[in-house]
Backbone of each chain as nested JSON, in Angstrom:
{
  "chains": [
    {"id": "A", "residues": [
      {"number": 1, "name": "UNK", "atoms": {"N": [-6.188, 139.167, -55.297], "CA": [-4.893, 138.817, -54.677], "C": [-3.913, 138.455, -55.788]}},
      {"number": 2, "name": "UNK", "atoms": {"N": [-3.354, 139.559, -56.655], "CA": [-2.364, 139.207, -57.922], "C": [-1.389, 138.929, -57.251]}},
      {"number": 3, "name": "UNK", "atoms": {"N": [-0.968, 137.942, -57.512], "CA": [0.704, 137.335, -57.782], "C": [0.845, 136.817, -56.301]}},
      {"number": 4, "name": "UNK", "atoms": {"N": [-0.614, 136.722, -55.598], "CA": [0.134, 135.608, -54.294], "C": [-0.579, 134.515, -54.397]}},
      {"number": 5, "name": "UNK", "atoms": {"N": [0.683, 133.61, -54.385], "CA": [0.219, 131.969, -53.771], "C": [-1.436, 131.778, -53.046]}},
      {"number": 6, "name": "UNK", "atoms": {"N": [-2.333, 131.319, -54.261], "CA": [-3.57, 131.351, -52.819], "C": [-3.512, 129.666, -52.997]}},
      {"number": 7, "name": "UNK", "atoms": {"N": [-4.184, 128.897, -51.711], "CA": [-4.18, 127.683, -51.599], "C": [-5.461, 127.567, -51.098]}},
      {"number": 8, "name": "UNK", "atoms": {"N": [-6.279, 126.508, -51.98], "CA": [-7.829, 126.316, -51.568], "C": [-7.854, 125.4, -50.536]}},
      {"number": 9, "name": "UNK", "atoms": {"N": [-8.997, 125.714, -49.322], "CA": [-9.016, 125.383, -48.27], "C": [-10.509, 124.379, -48.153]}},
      {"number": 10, "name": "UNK", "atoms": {"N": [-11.155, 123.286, -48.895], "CA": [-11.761, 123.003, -49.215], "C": [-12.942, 122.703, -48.131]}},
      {"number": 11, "name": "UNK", "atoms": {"N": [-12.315, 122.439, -46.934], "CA": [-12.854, 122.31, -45.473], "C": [-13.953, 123.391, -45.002]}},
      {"number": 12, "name": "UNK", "atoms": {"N": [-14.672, 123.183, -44.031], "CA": [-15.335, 124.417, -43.289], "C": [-14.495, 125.203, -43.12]}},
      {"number": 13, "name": "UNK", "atoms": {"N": [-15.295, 126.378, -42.869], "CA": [-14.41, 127.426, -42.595], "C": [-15.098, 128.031, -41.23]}},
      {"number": 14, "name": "UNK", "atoms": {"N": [-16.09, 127.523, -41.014], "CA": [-16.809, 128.702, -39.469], "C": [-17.612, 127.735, -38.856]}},
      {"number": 15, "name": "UNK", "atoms": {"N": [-17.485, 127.685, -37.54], "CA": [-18.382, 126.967, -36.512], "C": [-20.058, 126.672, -37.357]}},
      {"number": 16, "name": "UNK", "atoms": {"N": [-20.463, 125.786, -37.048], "CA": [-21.567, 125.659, -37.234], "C": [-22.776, 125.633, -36.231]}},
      {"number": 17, "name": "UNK", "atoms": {"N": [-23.797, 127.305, -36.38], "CA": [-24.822, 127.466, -35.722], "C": [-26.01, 126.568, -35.304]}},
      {"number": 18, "name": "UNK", "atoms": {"N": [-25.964, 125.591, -34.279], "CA": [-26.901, 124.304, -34.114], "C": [-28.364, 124.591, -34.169]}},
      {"number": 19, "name": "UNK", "atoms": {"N": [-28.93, 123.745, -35.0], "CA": [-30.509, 124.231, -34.944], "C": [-30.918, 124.718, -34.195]}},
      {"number": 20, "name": "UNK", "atoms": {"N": [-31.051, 123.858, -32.498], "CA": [-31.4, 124.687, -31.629], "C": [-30.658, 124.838, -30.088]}},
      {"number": 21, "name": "UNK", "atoms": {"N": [-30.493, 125.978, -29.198], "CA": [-29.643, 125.471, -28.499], "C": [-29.668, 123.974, -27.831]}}
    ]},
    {"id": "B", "residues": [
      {"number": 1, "name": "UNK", "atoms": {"N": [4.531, 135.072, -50.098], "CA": [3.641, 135.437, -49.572], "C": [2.449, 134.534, -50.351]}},
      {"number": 2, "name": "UNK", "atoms": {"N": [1.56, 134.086, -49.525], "CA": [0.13, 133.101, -49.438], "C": [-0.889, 133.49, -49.201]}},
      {"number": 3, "name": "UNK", "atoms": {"N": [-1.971, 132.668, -49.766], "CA": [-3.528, 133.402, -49.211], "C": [-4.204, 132.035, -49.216]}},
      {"number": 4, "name": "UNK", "atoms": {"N": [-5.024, 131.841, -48.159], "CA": [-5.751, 130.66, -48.043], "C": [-7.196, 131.075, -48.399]}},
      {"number": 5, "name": "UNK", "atoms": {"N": [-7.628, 130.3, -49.619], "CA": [-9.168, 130.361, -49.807], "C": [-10.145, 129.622, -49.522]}},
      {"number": 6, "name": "UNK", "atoms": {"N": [-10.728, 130.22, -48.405], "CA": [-11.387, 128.653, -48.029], "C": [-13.126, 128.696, -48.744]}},
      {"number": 7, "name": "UNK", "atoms": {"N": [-13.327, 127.813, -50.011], "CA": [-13.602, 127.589, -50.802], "C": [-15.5, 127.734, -49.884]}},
      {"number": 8, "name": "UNK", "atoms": {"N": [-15.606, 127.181, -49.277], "CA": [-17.213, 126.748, -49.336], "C": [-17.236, 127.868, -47.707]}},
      {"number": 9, "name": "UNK", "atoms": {"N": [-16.694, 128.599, -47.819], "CA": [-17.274, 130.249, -46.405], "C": [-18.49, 130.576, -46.898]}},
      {"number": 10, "name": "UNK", "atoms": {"N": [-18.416, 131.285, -48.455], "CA": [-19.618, 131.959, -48.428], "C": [-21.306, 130.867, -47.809]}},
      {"number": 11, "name": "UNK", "atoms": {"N": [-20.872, 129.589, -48.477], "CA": [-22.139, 128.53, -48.042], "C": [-22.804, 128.61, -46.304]}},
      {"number": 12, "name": "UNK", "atoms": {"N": [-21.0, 128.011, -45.803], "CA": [-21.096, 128.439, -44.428], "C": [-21.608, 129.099, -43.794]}},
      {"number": 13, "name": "UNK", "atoms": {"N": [-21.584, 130.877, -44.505], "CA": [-22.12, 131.846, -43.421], "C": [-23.606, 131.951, -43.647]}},
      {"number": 14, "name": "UNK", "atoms": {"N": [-24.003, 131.188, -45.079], "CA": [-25.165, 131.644, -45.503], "C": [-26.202, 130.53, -44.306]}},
      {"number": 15, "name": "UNK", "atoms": {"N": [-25.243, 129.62, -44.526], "CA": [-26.088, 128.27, -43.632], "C": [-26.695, 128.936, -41.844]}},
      {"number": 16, "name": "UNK", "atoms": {"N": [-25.827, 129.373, -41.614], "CA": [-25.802, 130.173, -40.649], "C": [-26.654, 131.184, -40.448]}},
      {"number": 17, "name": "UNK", "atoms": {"N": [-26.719, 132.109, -41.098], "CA": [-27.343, 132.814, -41.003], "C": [-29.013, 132.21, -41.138]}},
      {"number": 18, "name": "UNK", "atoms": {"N": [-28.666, 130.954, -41.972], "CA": [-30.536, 130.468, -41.806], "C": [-31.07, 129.998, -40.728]}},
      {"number": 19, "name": "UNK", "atoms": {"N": [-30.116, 129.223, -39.989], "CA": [-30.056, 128.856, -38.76], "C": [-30.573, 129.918, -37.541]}},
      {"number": 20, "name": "UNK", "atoms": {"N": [-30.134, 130.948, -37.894], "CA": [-30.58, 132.249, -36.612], "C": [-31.663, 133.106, -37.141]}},
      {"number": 21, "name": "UNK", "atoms": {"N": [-32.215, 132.527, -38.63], "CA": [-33.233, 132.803, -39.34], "C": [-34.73, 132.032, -38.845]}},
      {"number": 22, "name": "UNK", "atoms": {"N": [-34.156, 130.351, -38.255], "CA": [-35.005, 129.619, -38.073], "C": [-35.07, 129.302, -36.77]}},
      {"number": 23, "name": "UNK", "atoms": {"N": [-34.524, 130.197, -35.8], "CA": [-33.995, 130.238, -34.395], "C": [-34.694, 131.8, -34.085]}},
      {"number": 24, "name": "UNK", "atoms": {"N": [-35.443, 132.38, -34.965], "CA": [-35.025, 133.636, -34.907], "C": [-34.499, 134.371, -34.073]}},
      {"number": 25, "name": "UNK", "atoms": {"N": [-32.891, 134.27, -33.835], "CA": [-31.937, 134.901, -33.345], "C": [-31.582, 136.156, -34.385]}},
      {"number": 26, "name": "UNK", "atoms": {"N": [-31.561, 137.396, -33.645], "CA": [-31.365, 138.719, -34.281], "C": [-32.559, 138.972, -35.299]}},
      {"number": 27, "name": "UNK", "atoms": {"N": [-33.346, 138.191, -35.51], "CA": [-34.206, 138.979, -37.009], "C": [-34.553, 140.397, -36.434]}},
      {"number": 28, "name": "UNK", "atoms": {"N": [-34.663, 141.091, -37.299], "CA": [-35.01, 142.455, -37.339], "C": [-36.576, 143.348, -38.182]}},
      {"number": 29, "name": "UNK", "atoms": {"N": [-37.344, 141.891, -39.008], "CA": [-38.337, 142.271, -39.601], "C": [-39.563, 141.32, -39.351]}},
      {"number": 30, "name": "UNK", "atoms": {"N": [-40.828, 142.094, -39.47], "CA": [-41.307, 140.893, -40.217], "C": [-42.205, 140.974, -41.165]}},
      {"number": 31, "name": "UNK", "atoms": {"N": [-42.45, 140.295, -42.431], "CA": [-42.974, 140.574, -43.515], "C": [-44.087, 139.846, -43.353]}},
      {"number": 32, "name": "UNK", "atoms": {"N": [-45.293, 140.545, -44.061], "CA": [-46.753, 140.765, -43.568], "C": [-47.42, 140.133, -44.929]}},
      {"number": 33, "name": "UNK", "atoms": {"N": [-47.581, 139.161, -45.678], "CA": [-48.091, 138.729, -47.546], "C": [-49.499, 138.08, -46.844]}},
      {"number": 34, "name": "UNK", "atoms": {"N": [-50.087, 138.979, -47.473], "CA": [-51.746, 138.404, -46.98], "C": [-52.142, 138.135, -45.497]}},
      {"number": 35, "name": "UNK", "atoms": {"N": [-52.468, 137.257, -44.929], "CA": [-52.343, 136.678, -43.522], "C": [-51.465, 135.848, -42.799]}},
      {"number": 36, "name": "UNK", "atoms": {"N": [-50.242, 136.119, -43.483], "CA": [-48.823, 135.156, -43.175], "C": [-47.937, 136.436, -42.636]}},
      {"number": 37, "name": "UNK", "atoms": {"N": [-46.948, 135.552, -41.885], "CA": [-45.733, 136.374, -41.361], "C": [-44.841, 135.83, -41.582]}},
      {"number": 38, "name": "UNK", "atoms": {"N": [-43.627, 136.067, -41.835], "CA": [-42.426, 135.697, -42.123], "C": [-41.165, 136.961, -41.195]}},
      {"number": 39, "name": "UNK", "atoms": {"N": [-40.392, 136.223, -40.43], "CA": [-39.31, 136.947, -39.874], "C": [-38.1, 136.695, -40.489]}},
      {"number": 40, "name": "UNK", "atoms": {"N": [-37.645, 137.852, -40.659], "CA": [-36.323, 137.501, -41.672], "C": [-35.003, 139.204, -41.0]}},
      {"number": 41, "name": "UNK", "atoms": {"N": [-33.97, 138.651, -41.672], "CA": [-32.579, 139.456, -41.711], "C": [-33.08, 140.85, -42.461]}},
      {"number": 42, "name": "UNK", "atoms": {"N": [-33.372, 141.871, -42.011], "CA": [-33.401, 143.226, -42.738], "C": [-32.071, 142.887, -44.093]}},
      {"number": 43, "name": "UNK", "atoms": {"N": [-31.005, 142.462, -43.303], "CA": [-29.965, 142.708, -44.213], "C": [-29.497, 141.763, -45.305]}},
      {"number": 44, "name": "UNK", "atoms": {"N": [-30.219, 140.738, -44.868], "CA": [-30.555, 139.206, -46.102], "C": [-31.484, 139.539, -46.971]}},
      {"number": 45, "name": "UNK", "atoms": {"N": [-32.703, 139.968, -46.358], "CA": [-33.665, 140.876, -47.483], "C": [-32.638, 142.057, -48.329]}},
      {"number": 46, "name": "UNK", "atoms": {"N": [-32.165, 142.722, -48.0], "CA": [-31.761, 144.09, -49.25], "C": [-30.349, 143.334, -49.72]}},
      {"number": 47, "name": "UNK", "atoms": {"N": [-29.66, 142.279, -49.374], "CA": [-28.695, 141.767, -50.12], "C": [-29.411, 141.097, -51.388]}},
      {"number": 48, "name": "UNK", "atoms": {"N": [-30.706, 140.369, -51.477], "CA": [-31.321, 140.051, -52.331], "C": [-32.297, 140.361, -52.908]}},
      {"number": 49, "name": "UNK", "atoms": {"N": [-33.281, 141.325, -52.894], "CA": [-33.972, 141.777, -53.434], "C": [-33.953, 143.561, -53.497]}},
      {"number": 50, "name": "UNK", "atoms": {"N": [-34.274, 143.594, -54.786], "CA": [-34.504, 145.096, -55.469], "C": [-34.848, 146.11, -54.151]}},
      {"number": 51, "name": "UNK", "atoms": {"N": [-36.542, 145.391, -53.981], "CA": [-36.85, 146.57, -53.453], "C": [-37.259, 146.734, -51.721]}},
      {"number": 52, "name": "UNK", "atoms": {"N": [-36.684, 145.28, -51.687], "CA": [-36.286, 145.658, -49.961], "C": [-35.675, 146.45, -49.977]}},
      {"number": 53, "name": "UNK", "atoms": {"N": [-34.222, 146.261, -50.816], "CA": [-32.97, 147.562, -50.933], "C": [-33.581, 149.134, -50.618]}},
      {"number": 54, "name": "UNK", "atoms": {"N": [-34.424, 149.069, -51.984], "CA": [-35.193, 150.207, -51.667], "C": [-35.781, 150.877, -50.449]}},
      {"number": 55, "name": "UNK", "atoms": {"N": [-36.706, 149.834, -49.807], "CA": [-37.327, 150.213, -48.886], "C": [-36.208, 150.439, -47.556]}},
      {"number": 56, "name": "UNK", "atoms": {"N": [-35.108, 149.162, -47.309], "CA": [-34.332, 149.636, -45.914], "C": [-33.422, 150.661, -46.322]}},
      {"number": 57, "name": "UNK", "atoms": {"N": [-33.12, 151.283, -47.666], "CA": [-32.453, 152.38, -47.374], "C": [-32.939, 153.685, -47.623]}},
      {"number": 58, "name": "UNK", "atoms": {"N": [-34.399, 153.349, -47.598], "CA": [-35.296, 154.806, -47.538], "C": [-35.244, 155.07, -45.989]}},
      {"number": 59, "name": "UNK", "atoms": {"N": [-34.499, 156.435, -45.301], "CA": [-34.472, 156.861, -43.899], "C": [-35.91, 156.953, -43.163]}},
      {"number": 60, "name": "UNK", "atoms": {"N": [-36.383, 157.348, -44.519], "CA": [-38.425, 156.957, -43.416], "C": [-38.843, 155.29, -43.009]}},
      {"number": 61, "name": "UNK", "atoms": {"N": [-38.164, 154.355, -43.888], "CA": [-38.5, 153.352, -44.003], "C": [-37.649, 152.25, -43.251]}},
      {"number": 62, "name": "UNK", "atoms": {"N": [-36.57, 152.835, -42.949], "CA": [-35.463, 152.117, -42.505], "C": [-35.739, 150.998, -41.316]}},
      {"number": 63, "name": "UNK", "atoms": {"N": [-36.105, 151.893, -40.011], "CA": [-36.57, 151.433, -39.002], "C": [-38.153, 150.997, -38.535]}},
      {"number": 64, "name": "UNK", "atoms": {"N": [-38.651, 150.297, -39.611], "CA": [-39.902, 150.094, -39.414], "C": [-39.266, 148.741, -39.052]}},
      {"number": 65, "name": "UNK", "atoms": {"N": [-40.245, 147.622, -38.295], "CA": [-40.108, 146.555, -37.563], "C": [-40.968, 145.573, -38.182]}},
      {"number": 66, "name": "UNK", "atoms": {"N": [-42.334, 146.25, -39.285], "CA": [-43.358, 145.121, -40.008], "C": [-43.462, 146.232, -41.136]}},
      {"number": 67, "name": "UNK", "atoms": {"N": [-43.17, 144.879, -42.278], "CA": [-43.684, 145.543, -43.891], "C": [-44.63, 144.686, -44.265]}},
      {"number": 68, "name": "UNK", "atoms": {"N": [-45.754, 145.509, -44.372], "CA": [-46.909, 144.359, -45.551], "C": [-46.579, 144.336, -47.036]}},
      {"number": 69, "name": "UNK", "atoms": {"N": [-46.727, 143.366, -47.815], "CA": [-46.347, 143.152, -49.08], "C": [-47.998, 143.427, -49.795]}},
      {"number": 70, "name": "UNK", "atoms": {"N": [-47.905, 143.898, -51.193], "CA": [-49.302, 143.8, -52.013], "C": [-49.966, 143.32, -51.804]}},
      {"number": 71, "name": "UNK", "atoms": {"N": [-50.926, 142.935, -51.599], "CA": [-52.061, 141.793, -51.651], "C": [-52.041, 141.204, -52.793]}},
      {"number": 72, "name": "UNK", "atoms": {"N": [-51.658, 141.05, -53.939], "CA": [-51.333, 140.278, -55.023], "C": [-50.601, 139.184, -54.932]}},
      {"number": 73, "name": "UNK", "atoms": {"N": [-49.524, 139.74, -53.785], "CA": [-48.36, 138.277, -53.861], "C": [-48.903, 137.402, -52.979]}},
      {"number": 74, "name": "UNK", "atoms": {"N": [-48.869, 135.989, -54.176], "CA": [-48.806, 134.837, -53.095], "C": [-47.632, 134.664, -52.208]}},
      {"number": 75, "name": "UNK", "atoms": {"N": [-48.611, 134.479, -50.69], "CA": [-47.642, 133.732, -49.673], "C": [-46.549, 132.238, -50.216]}},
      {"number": 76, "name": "UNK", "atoms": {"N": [-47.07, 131.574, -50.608], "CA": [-46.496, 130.532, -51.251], "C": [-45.078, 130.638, -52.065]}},
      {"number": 77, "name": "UNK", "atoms": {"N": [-45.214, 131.744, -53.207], "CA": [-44.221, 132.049, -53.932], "C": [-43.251, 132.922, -52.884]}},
      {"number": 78, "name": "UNK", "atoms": {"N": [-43.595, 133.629, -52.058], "CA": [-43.016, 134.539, -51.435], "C": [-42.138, 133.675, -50.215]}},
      {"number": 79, "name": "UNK", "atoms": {"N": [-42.404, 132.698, -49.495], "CA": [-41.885, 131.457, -49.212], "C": [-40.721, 131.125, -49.452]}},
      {"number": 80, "name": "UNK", "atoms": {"N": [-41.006, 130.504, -50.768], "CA": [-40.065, 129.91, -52.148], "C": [-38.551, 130.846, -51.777]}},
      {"number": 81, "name": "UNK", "atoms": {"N": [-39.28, 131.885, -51.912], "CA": [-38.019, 132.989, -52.469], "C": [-37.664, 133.567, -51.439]}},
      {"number": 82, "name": "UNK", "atoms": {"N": [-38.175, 133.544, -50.277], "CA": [-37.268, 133.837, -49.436], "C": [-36.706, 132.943, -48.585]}},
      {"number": 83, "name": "UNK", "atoms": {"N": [-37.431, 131.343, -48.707], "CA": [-36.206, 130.172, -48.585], "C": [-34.945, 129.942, -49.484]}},
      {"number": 84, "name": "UNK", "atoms": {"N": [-35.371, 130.62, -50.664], "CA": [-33.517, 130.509, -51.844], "C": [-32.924, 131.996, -51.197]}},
      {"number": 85, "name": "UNK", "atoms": {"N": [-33.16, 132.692, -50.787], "CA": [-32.105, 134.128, -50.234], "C": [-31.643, 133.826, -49.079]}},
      {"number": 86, "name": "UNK", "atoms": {"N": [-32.03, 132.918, -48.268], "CA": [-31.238, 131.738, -47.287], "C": [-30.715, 130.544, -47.721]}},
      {"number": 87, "name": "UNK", "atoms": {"N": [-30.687, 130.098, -48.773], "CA": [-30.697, 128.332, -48.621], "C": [-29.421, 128.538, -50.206]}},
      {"number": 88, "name": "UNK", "atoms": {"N": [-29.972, 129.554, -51.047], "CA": [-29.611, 129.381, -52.773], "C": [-30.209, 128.427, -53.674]}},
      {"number": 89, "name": "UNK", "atoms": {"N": [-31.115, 127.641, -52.897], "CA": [-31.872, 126.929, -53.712], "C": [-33.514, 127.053, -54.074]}},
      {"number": 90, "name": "UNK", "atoms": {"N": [-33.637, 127.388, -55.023], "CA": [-35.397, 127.826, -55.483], "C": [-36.263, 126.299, -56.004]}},
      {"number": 91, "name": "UNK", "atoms": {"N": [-37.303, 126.332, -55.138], "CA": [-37.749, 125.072, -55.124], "C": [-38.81, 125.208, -56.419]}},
      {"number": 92, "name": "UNK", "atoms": {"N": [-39.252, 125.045, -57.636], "CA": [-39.627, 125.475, -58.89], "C": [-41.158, 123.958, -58.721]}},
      {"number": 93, "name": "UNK", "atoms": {"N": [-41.74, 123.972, -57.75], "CA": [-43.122, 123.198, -58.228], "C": [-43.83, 123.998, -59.377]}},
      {"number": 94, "name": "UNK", "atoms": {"N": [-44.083, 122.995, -60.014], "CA": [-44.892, 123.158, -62.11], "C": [-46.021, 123.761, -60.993]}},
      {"number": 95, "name": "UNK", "atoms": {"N": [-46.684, 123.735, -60.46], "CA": [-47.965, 124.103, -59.955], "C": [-47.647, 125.826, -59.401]}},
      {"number": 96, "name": "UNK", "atoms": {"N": [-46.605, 125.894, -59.141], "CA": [-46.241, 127.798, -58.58], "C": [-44.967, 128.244, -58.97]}},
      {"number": 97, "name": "UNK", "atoms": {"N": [-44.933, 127.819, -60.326], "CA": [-43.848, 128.615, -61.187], "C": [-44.42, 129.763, -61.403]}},
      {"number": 98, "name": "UNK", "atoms": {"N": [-45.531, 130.137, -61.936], "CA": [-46.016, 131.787, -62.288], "C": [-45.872, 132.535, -61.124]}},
      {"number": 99, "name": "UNK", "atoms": {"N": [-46.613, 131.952, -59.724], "CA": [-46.426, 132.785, -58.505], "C": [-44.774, 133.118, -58.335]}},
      {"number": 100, "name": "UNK", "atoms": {"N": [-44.17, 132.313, -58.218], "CA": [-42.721, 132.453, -57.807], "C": [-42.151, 133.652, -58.848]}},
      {"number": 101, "name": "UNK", "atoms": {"N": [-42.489, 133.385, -60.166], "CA": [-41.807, 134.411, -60.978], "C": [-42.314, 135.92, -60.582]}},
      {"number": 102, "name": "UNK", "atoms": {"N": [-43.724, 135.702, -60.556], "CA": [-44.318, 136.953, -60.181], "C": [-43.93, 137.298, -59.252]}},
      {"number": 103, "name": "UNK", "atoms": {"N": [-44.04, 136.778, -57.845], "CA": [-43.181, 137.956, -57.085], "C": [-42.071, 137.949, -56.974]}},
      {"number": 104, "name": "UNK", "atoms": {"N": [-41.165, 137.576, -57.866], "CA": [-39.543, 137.608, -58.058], "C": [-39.677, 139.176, -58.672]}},
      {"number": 105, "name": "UNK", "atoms": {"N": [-40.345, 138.96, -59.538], "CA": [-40.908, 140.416, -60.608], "C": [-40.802, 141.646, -59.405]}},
      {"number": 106, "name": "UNK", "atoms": {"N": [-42.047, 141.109, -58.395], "CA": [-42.437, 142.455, -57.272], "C": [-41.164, 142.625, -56.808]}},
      {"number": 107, "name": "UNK", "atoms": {"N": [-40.71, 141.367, -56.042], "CA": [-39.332, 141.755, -54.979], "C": [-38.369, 142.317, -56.147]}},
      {"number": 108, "name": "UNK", "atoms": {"N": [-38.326, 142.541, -57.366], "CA": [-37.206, 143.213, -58.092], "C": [-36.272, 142.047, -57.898]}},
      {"number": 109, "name": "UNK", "atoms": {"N": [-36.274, 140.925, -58.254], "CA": [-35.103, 139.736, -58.044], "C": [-34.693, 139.227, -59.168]}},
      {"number": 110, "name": "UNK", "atoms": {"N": [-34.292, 140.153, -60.496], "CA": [-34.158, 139.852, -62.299], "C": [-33.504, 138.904, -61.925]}},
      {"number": 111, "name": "UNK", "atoms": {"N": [-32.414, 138.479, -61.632], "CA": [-31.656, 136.895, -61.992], "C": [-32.846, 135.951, -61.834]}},
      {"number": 112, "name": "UNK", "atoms": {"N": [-33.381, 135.889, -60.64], "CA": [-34.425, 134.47, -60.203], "C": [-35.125, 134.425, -61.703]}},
      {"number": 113, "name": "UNK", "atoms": {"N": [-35.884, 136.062, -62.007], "CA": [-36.778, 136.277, -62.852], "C": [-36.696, 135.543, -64.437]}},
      {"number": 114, "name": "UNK", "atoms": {"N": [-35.158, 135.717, -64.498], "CA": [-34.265, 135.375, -66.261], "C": [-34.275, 134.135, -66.089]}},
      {"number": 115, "name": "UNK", "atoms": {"N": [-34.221, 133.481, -64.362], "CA": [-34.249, 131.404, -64.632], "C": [-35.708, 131.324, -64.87]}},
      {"number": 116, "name": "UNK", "atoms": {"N": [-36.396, 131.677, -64.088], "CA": [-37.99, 130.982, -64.532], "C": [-38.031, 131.375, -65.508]}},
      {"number": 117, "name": "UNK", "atoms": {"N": [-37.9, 131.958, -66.609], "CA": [-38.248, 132.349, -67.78], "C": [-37.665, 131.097, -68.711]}},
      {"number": 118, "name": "UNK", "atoms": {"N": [-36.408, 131.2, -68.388], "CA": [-35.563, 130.137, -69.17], "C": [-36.205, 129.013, -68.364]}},
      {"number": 119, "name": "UNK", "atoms": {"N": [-36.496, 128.538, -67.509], "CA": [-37.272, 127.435, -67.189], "C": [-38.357, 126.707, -67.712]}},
      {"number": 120, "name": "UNK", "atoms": {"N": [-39.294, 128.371, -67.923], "CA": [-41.01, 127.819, -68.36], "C": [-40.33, 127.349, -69.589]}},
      {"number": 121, "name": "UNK", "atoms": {"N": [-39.71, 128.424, -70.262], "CA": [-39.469, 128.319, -72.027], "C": [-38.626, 126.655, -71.707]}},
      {"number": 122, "name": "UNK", "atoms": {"N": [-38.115, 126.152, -71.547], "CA": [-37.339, 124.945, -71.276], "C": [-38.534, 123.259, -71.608]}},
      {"number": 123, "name": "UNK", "atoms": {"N": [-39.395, 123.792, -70.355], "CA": [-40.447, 122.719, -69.872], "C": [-41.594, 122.973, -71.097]}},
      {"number": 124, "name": "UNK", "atoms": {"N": [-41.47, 123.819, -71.812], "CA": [-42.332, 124.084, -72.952], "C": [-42.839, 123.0, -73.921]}}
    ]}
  ]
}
């Protein structure tokens, strides 16, 4: 991604799959 | 114009994917090392090792549902290493460092292979 603004998103990023349902 | 990187995804999906690893939700294999079974991601296997690669993209081999491994490889090491191709972490007990390297060797896994090396030589 040259020459765009990236901004780190340090957080989760995706639901988290629970051990079990 | 912006791009958001969200820094810890790759962890995320990997976490995930162990989760439906240890749920076995979707597995697609299961690997056969002596009298052990292990169910795993066809596609987590050939992202990390040599010669899964090999084997799921051989068209005879593709759609098989059970692979037996050598009879050489320890279950134990084989474990190890296919808890770090889910997890990224290789658990290195002094007691099954040779096994682990060795079948890092079989599965074709040179990075794992170049740390235990630099490991043993380390603990030397």
């Amino acid at each position: 991604y040259e020459g765009v603004n990236t901004i780190k998103e340090m957080g989760r990023s995706i639901h988290e799959i629970p051990r079990k349902e | 114009d912006s791009c958001i990187q969200f820094t810890r995804h790759a962890s995320d999906v990997l976490l995930n994917l162990n989760r439906l690893r240890s749920r076995d939700i979707l597995t697609d294999v299961t690997i056969l090392v002596n009298r052990q079974q292990f169910r795993a991601h066809k596609t987590v296997l050939m992202a990390c090792s040599g010669l899964f690669y090999s084997i799921f993209t051989d068209s005879h081999k593709c759609n098989l549902n059970a692979i037996s491994l050598d009879p050489k490889v320890d279950p134990e090491g084989f474990a190890i290493l296919l808890e770090f191709m889910y997890t990224s972490r290789l658990a290195l007990k002094e007691s099954l460092i040779m096994a682990i390297m060795n079948t890092a060797i079989y599965l074709q896994m040179d990075h794992v292979v170049d740390t235990c090396h630099r490991f043993i030589k380390s603990s030397d």
